[in-house]
C-alpha positions as CSV (number, residue, x, y, z in Angstrom):
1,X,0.0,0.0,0.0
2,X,1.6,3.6,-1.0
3,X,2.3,5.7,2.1
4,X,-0.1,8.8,2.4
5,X,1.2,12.2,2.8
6,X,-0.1,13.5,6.5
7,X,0.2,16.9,6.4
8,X,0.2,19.8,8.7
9,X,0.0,23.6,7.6
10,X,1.9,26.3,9.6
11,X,1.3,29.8,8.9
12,X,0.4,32.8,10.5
13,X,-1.9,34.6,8.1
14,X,-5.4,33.2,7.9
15,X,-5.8,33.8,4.4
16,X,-2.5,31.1,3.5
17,X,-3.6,28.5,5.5
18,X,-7.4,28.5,4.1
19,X,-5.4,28.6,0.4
20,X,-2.9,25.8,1.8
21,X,-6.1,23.9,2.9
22,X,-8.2,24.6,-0.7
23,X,-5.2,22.8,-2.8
24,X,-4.7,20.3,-1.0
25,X,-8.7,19.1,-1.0
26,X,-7.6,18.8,-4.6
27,X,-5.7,16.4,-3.8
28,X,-7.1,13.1,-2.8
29,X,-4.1,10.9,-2.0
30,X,-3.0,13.6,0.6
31,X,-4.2,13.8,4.2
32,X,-4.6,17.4,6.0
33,X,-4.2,16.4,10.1
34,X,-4.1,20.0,11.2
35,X,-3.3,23.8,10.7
36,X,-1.3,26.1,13.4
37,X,-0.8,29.3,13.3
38,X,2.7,29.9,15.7
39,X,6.1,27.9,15.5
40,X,4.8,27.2,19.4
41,X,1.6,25.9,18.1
42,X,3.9,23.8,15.1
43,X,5.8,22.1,18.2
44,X,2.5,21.1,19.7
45,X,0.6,19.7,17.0
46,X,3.8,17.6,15.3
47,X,3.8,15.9,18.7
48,X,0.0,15.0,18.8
49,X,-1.1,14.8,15.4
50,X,2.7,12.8,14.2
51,X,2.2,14.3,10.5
52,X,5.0,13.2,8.3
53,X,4.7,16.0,6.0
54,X,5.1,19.9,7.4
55,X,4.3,22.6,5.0
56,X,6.1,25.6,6.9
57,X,6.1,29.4,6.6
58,X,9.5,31.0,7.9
59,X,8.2,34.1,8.4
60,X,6.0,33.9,12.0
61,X,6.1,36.4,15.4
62,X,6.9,33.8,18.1
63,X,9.4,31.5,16.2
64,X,10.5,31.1,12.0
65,X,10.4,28.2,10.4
66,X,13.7,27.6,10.3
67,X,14.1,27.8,14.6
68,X,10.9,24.8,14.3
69,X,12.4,22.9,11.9
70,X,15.9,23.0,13.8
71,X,14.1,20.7,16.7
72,X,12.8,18.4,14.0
73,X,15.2,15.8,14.9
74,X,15.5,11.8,15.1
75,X,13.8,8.9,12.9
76,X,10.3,10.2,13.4
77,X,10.9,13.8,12.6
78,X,8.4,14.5,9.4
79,X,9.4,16.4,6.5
80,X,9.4,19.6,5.9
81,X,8.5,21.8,2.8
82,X,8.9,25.6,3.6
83,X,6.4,27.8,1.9
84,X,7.0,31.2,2.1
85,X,6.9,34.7,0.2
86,X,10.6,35.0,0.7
87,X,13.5,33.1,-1.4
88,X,16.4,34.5,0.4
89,X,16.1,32.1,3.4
90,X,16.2,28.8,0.4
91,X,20.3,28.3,1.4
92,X,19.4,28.0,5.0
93,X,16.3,26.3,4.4
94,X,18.2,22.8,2.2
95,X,20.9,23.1,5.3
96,X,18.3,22.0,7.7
97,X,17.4,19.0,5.3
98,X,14.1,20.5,3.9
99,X,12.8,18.5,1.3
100,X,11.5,21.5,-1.3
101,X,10.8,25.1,-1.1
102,X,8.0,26.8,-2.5
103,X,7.6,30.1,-2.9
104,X,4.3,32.0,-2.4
105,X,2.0,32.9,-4.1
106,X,1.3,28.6,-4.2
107,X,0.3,27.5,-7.5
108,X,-1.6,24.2,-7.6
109,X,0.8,22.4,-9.8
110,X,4.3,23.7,-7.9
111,X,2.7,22.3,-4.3
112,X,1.7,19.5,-6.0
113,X,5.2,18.4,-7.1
114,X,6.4,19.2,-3.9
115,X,3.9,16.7,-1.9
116,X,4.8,14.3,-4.6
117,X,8.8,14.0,-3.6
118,X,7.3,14.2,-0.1
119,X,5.5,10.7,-1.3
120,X,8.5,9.1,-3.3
121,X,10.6,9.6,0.0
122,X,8.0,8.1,2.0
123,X,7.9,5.2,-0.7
124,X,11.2,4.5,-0.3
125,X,11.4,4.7,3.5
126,X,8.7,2.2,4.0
127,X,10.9,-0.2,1.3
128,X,13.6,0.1,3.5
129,X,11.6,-1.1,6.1
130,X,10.2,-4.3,4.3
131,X,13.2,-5.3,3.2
132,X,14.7,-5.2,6.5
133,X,12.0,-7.1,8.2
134,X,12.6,-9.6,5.0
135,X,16.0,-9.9,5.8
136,X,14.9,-10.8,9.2
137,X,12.7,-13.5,8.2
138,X,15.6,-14.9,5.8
139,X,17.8,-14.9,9.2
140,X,14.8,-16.6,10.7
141,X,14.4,-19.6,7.9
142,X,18.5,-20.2,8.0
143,X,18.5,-20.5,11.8
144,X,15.7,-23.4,12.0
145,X,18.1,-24.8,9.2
146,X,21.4,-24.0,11.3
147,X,21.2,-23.6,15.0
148,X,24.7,-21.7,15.5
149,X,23.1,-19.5,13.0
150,X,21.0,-16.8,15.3
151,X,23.5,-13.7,16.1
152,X,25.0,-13.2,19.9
153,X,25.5,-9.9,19.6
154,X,23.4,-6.7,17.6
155,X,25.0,-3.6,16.5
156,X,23.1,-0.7,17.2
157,X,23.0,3.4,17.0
158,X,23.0,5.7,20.0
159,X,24.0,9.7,19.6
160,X,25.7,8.8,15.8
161,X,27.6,5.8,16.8
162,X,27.3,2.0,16.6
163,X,28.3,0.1,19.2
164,X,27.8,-4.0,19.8
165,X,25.2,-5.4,22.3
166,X,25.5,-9.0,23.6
167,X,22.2,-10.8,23.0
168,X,22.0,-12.0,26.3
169,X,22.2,-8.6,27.7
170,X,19.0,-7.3,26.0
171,X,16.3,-7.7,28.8
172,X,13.7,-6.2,26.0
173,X,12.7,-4.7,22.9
174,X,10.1,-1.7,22.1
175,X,8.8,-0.6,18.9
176,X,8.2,2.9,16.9
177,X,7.0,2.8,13.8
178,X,10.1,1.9,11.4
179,X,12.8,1.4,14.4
180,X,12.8,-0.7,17.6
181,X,14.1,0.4,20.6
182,X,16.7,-1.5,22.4
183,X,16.9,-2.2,26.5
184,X,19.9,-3.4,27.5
185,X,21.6,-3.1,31.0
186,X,19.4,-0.1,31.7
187,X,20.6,1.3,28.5
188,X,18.4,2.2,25.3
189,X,19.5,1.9,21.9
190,X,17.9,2.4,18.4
191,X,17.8,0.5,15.8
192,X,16.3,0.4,12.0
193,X,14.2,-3.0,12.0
194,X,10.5,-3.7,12.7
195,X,9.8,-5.6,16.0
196,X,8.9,-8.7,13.8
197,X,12.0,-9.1,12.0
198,X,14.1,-8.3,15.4
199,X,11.9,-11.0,16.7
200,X,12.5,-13.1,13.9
201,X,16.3,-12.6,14.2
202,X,16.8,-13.3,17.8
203,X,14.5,-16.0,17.7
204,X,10.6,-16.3,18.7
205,X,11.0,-18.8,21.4
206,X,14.1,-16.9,23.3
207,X,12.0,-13.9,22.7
208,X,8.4,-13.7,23.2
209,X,6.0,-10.9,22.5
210,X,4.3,-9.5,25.3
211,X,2.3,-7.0,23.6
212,X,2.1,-5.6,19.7
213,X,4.7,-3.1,20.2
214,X,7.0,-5.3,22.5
215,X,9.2,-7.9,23.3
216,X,10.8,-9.7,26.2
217,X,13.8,-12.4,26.8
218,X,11.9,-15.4,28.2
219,X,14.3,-16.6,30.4
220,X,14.8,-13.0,31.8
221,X,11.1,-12.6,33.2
222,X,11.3,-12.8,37.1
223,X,7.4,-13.1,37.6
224,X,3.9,-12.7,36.2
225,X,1.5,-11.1,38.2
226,X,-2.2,-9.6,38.2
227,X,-1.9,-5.8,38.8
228,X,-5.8,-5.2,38.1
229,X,-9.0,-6.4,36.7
230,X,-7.7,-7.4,32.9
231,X,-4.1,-5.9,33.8
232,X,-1.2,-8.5,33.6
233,X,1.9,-7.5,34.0
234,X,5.7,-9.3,33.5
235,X,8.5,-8.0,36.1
236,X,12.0,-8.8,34.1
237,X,15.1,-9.5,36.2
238,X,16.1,-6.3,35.4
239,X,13.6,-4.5,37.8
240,X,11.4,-3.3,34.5
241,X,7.7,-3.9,34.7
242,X,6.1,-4.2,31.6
243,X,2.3,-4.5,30.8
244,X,0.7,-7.7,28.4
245,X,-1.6,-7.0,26.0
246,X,-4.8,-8.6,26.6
247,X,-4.5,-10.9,23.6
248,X,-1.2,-12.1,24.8
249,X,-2.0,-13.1,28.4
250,X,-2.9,-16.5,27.6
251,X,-0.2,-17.0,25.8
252,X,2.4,-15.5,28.0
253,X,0.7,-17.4,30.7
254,X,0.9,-21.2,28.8
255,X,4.6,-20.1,27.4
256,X,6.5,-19.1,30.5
257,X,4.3,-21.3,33.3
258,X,4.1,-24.7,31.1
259,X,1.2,-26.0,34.4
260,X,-0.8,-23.0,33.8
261,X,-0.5,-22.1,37.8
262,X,-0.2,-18.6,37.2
């Protein structure tokens, strides 16, 4: 399925974003999630609303555009097209890694071409992505075949460096959209895989999924316990409490207490 564009409008003239709003109803493959009018009000909505598409004036009282999309950091940080009656910030604008800049006064077909690079990247991103879980599932397939075969040690990113983690020192795993995160000796780490193909590669029996976005060692869970009516928790070794989703309980319960006493 082709990724859709989710786009949110920052400007602080009225006028722009009912304009912004009018060309991109003519566009059908493209989501509007929301409008703000402040860089403040940018900030806010990007972290509710998760758009992966901004389209950003500079120009604004409380912040630019350029300050906003400075913060627009990490693997989830959307993309960002300025639109703006000025071309002398366009220098600045490709330093901070916008994707395109349009110049106002928008014309349908110019916006257009811009929310189209914005889907081509998003195409490519989410290819990444499958092929990584892929590769996963290859890893998966050659360690039924091989036993030695499943890694004992990952290599993953934190602050724009890779370093090695022993298997056996990842107590669990966490995921966010394309990435997983890591959680190993009370350390986090990031990497670029989808929680199935992590799961895949380490192995499904050595680890087990707790919930849809998570994943824990077997042998490191400590106990199983009822914290509430429907709430099951696992405690890991590690001191980390972690909730089960409710169509994992009786799972979790049959896979780590084989008499069902729990």
């Amino acid at each position: 399925m082709t990724p859709t564009p989710r786009v949110l409008t920052v400007d602080d003239e009225v006028l722009a974003l009912r304009r912004m709003e009018l060309l991109l109803r003519r566009m059908p493959e493209v989501e509007l999630v929301g409008q703000a009018r402040s860089g403040t009000e940018a900030l806010e909505a990007i972290a509710q609303l998760r758009p992966n598409v901004v389209l950003l004036d500079i120009r604004m009282a409380d912040m630019s555009g350029l300050d906003v999309a400075e913060t627009l950091t990490g693997p989830e940080a959307p993309m960002v097209i300025f639109v703006t009656a000025f071309d002398e910030f366009a220098v600045r604008a490709f330093e901070l890694s916008a994707l395109d800049y349009v110049v106002k006064p928008v014309e349908f077909g110019r916006l257009r071409r811009a929310v189209n690079r914005a889907r081509a990247r998003l195409e490519a991103k989410e290819a990444r992505a499958q092929a990584a879980e892929l590769r996963g599932v290859v890893a998966a397939l050659r360690a039924d075949r091989d036993p030695a075969a499943p890694p004992n040690e990952l290599w993953v990113q934190r602050r724009g460096e890779y370093l090695r983690v022993l298997v056996d020192d990842i107590d669990w795993v966490e995921a966010e959209r394309d990435y997983v995160h890591v959680h190993a000796r009370g350390e986090r780490y990031l990497m670029r895989q989808t929680l199935t193909g992590i799961q895949a590669r380490l192995g499904a029996r050595r680890f087990v999924r707790i919930r849809r976005s998570a994943l824990v060692r077997a042998d490191g869970v400590h106990a199983i316990r009822k914290a509430g009516y429907g709430d099951v928790r696992v405690k890991l070794t590690c001191g980390e409490e972690l909730r089960v989703g409710r169509t994992y309980v009786t799972k979790i319960r049959a896979l780590l207490s084989p008499r069902g006493e729990i």
